[in-house]
N, C-alpha and C positions, 0 to 999 in steps of 0.2 A: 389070399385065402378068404374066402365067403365065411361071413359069421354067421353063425348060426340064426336060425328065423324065430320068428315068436313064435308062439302059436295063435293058430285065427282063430278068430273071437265070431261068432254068428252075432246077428245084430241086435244090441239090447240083449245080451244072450252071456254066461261064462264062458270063460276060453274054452276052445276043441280041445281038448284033454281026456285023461283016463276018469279026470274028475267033474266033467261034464255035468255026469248023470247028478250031482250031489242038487237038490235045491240049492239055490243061493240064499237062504233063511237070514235076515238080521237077529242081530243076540238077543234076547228077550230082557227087557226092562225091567232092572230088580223093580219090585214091589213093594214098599215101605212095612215094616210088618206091626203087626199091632202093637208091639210096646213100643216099638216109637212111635205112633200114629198117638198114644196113649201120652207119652209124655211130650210130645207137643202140645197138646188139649191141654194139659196141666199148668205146662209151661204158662199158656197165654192167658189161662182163669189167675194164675194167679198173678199176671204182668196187671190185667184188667182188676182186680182187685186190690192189688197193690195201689196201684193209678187212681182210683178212687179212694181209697184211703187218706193216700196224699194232699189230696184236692181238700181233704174234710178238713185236715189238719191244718195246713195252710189258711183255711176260712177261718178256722179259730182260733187262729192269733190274729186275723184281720180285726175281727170281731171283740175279741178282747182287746187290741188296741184302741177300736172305737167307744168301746163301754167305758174304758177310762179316761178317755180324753173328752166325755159326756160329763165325767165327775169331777173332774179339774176343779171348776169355778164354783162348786158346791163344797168341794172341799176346803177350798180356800175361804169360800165366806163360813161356813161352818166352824171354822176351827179358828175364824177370825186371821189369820194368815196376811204375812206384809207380803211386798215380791220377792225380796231378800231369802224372806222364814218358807217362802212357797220351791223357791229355788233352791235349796238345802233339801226340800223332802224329795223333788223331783231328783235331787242327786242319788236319792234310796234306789230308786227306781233301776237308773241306768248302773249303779253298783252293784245291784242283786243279781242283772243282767249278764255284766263283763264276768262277773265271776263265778258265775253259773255255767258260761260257755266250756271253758275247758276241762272243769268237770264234768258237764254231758257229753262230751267227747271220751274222756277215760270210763264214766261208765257203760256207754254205748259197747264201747272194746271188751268191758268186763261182764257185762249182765245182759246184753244185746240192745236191740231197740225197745221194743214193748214195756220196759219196767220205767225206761224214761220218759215216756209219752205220757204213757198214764199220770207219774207225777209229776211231770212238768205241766202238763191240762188242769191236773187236782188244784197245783199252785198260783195256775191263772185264775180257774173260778171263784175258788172259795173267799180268796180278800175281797173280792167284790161286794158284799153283801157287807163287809164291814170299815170299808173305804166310804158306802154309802151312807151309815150310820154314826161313825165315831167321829170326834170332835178330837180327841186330843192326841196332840204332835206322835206323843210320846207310844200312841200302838198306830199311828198312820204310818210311823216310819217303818217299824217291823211288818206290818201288810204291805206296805208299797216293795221293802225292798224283797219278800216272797213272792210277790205278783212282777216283778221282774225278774226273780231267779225262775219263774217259771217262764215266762215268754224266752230269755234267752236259754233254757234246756231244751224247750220244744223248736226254737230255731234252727238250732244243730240237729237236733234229732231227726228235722221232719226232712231240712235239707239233704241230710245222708242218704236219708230214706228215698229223697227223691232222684238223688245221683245214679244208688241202686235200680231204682224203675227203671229210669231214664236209660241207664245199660243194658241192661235184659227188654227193653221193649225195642233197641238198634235202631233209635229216633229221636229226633229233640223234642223235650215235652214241659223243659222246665220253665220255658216263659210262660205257660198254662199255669203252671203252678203255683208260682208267682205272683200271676197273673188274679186265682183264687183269694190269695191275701188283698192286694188289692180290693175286688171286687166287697171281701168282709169287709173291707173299711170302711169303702162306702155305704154296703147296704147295714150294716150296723151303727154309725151315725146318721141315717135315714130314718131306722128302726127306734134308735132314740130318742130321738126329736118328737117323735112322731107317738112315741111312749109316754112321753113327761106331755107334751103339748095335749094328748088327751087327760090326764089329771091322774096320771099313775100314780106319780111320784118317785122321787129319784129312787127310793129302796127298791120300788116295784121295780123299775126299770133296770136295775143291779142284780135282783133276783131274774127276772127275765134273762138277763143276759149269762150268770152264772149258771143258769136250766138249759140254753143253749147249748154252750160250751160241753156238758156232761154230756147232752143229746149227742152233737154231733162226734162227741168220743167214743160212746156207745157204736155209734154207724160204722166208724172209721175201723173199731175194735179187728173185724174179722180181717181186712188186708193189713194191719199191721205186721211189717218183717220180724220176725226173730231177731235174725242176722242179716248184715249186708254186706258178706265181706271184709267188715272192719278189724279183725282180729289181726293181732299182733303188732310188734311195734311199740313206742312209749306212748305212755301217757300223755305226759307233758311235754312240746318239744318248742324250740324258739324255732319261729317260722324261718325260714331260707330260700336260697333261690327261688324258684318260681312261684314257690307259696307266699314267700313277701312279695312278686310285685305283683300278684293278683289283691295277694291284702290292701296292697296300697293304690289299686286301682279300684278297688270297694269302697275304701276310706273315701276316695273324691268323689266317686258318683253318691253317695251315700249322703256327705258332707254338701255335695249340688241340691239334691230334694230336699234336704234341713234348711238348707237356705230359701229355698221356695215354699216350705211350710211354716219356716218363722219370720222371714223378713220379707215376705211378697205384701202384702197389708202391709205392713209399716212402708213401704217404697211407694205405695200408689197416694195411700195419703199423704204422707209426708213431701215426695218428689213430684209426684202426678195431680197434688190436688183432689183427689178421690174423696169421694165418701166415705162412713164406715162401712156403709151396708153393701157399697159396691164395690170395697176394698178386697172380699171376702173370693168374688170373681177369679183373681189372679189363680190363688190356690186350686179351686173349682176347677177349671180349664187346663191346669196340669194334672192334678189327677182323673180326669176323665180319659185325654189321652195315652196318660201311665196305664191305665185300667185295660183302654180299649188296644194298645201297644202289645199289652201281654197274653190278654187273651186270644190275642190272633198270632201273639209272637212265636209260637212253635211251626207254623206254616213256612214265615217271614225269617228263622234261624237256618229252617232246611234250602230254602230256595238260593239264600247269600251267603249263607255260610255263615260262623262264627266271626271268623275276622273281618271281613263286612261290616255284619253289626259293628261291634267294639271300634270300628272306626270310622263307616258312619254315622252311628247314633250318638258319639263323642261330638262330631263336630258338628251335629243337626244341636244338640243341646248346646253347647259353647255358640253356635249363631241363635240362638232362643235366648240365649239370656243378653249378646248382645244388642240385640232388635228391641227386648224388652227394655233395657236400659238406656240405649241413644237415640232411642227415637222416642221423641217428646210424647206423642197420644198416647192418653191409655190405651185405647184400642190397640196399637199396635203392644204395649206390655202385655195385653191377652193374650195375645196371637204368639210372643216370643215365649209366655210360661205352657203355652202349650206346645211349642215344639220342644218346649226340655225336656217335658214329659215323654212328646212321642220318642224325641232321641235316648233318654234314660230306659226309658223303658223295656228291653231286653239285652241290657251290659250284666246287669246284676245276674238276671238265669247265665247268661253265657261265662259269665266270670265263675258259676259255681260249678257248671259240668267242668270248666277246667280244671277247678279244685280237684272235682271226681279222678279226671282222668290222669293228670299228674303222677309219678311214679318218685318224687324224692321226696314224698312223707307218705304216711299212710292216710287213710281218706277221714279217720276218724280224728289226724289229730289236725290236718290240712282245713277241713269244714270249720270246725271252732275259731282256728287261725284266721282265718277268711273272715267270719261272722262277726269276731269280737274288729276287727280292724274296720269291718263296716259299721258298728255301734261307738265303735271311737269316731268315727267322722259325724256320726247323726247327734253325738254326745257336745264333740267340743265344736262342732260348725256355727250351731250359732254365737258362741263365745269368739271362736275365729272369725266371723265376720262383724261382731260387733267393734272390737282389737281393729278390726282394719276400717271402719266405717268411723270411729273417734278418732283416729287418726288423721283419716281422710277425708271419705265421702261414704257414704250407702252404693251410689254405682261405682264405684271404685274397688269397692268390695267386691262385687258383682264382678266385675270386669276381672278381677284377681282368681273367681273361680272359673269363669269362661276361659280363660288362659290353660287353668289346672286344667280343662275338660281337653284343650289341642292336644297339652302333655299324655290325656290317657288314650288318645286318637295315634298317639306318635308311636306310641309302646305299645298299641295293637298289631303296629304294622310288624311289629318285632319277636312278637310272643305268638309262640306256636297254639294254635286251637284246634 
């Protein structure tokens, strides 16, 4: 039995049918209608405002880190200070800090961002002016440890902040941001030097730098979030799973650049025969790289990916710091602090979207977790490497955090990003 036939089609043409005559019309393409055309535009004013805010915030902790690390050696000969008596007040510093963190973590949750900013900034500038000024232990210690409860509330804060962007803009942006502190660091010990070396004077240079700080809070003021998100959830929690081994991968990178800021000088003189004045290089050459790492690191995140990064820039710094240490020239110790740099330089942004994105804490109390574990490595690194350097050797030291750097290269290969 013959099955039935199709029907003929004319060419280029609908079937021979009853329904020939119809046009063949395609469906017409909805039209996006003004309120959503409306709240995209919105969306992206405030991604770009946000983003910029960020960037301001981030510069003024760069910048406030450089203002006091200009006042260090005025402070101590000011107040007459042994290294002992100078090492006890710097302990104000990183106390005010650790314990600052998880409180701007539970007030972020309770008040939003914006109320923490503001006082956490108020608490960076205002010591300044009397850090510069005051001679005795006894109110350096209560400004230092305020000028550290402010840097660590605006760490968390700014970081949340930037997790927030960083989500809503469906892009990686935080080695930019990052990248901004850095950048304050530098041009803010530029800025200082460069203040006192014309005949300011440290206070001028303190005031200068506390008039910044308000400046760029002012700027920052209009994309400050509300809210990011962070509600709900405890306050307080002991880090866990994923959020400790990101902490504890912050703690080593974190503890790597302590190492390169406090014992890179002492290894070139000490080990390399160096100068003072050409001792100072080492450091130089890793934060150049750190700087110029991050500022192009949002590019260099999307192209390789997160875990990419985290595992080659673990073992681009672990080969940095052994090049720097087994191979006798200075020259070559240049060359090895500046790959620690390039290698460090986008772990720390990619460790903190992970914080963001993570789902077994909330982001508010994950950020602090993170931050205070990276302020415990920058805290007790150099004590830990001194601990292994009287023991041993100074590259022995060295060689013990190169090791740590495989171990955060190994657990990248392991941890979801």
């Amino acid at each position: 039995m013959q099955g039935r036939r199709a029907p003929a089609r004319l060419a280029g043409g609908p079937p021979a049918s009853h329904t020939s005559a119809i046009p063949n019309r395609q469906p017409p393409v909805p039209m996006p209608s003004l309120a959503s055309t409306d709240a995209l535009q919105t969306h992206a004013r405030t991604v770009s405002a946000g983003a910029w805010s960020t960037r301001l915030i981030f510069l003024i902790v760069g910048i406030g880190t450089a203002a006091w690390a200009s006042l260090v050696p005025y402070v101590k000969a000011r107040a007459g200070l042994g290294e002992a008596e100078l090492g006890l007040l710097l302990l104000c510093l990183g106390l005010g800090s650790i314990a600052a963190m998880p409180l701007a973590g539970a007030a972020v949750t309770r008040f939003g961002l914006r109320p923490v900013l503001f006082a956490g900034t108020a608490a960076i500038g205002l010591p300044l002016p009397v850090l510069a000024t005051v001679a005795s232990p006894a109110v350096l210690g209560p400004a230092l440890l305020l000028f550290g409860a402010g840097m660590g509330a605006v760490d968390c804060a700014m970081n949340i902040q930037a997790i927030a962007i960083e989500r809503a803009a469906g892009r990686p942006m935080m080695s930019g941001f990052h990248g901004l502190y850095s950048l304050g660091s530098l041009v803010g010990a530029l800025a200082a030097g460069l203040l006192l070396g014309v005949g300011l004077g440290v206070e001028g240079m303190a005031l200068a730098a506390a008039g910044t700080v308000a400046l760029l809070c002012a700027l920052a003021t209009p994309g400050m979030l509300a809210r990011a998100g962070t509600a709900g959830g405890p306050a307080f929690a002991i880090p866990r799973g994923v959020v400790l081994l990101i902490g504890l991968l912050c703690c080593i990178v974190f503890l790597t650049e302590g190492s390169v800021l406090d014992w890179s000088a002492v290894f070139l003189v000490q080990d390399r025969g160096v100068d003072l004045a050409r001792a100072t290089l080492g450091y130089a050459a890793f934060s150049v790289t750190m700087t110029a790492g991050r500022l192009t690191g949002d590019r260099i995140v999307a192209r390789l990916g997160p875990a990419r990064i985290l595992v080659v820039g673990a073992l681009l710094a672990a080969a940095g710091l052994a090049l720097a240490t087994l191979v006798p020239a200075w020259s070559a110790a240049l060359a090895g602090y500046a790959l620690v740099g390039a290698g460090c330089a986008n772990i720390v942004p990619v460790l903190f979207t992970a914080a963001g994105r993570q789902t077994a804490m909330p982001t508010s109390v994950a950020v602090p977790a993170v931050t205070t574990f990276g302020y415990a490595g920058v805290l007790a690194g150099p004590a830990v490497i001194g601990f292994i350097a009287e023991g041993t050797s100074l590259p022995t030291a060295f060689l013990v955090v190169a090791a740590a750097l495989v171990g955060v290269a190994a657990a990248g290969r392991v941890l979801r990003l």
